[in-house]
C-alpha positions in Angstrom: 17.6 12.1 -30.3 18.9 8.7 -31.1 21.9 6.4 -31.1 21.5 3.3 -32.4 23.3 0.4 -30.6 26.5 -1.6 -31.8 23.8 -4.6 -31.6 21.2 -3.3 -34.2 23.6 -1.6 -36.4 25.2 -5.4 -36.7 22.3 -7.4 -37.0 19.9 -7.5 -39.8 16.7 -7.1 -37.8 13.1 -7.5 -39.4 10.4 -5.6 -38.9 7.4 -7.3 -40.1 6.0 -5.1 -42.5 8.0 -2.1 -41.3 11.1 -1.0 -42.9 13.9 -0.9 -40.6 16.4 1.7 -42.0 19.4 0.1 -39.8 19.1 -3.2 -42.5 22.5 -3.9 -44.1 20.9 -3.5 -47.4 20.4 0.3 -46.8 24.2 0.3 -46.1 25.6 -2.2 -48.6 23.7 -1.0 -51.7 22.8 2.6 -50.8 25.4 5.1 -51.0 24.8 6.9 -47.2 24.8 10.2 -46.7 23.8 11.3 -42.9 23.8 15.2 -41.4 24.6 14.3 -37.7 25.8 17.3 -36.0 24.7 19.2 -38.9 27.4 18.3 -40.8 27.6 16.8 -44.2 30.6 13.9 -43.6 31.3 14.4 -47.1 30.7 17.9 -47.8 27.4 19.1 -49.4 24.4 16.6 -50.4 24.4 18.9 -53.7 27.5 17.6 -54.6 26.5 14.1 -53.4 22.8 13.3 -55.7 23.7 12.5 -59.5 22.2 9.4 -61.2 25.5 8.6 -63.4 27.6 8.3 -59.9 24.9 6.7 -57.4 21.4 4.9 -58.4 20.8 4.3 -54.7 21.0 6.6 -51.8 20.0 6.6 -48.1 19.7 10.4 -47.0 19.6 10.7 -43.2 18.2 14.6 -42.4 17.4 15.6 -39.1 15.4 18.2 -38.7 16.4 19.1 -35.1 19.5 20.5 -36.5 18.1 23.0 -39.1 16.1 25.5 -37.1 16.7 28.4 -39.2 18.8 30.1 -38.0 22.7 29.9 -37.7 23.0 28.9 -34.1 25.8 27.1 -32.1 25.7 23.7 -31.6 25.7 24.1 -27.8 23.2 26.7 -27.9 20.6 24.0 -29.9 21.1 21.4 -27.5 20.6 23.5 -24.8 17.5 25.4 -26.7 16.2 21.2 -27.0 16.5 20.1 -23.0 14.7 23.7 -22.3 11.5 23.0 -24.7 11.6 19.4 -23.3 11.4 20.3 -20.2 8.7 23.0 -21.0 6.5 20.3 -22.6 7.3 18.0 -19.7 5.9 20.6 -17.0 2.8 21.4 -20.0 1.7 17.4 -20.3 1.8 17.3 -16.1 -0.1 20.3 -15.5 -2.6 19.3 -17.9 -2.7 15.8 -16.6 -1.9 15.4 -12.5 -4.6 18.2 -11.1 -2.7 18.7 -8.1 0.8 19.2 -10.4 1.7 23.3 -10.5 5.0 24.3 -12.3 7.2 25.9 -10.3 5.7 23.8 -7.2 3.3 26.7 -6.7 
């Protein structure tokens, strides 16, 4: 889960040799296309990739969104705290020896 900040979005910050996807140049000369809520802004991709209208695109996908299966959007996000929280309670059993789930 992210949300980048007003700051980085407007500010054209370097990475070294990383490539920071936020750079204006991904936004200025790439035609964006971003599935946030698992929803196309601008209706489907398919209609979206052809060489004669864009010859640069940034594709945002998030995979957290796609699981599948046609669920609700409140039903993912709750379906995402749950396995958090099951790999939370996993990672501090298997790493505090006195940690039990459940506080048993």
């Amino acid at each position: 889960m992210h949300r980048p900040s007003k700051w980085l979005l407007n500010n054209d910050v370097k990475l070294d040799k990383y490539v920071n996807t936020y750079e204006k140049r991904f936004f200025k000369d790439f035609k964006y296309l971003s599935d946030s809520r698992r929803q196309w802004r601008e209706g489907c991709i398919c209609n979206k990739i052809d060489v004669n209208r864009y010859d640069k695109l940034h594709i945002l996908i998030h995979p957290f969104w796609w699981v599948g299966r046609d669920i609700s959007f409140n039903k993912r996000i709750f379906d995402y705290i749950r396995d958090k929280a099951n790999k939370l309670e996993t990672d501090l059993e298997n790493n505090i020896s006195v940690y039990k789930r459940n506080g048993n």
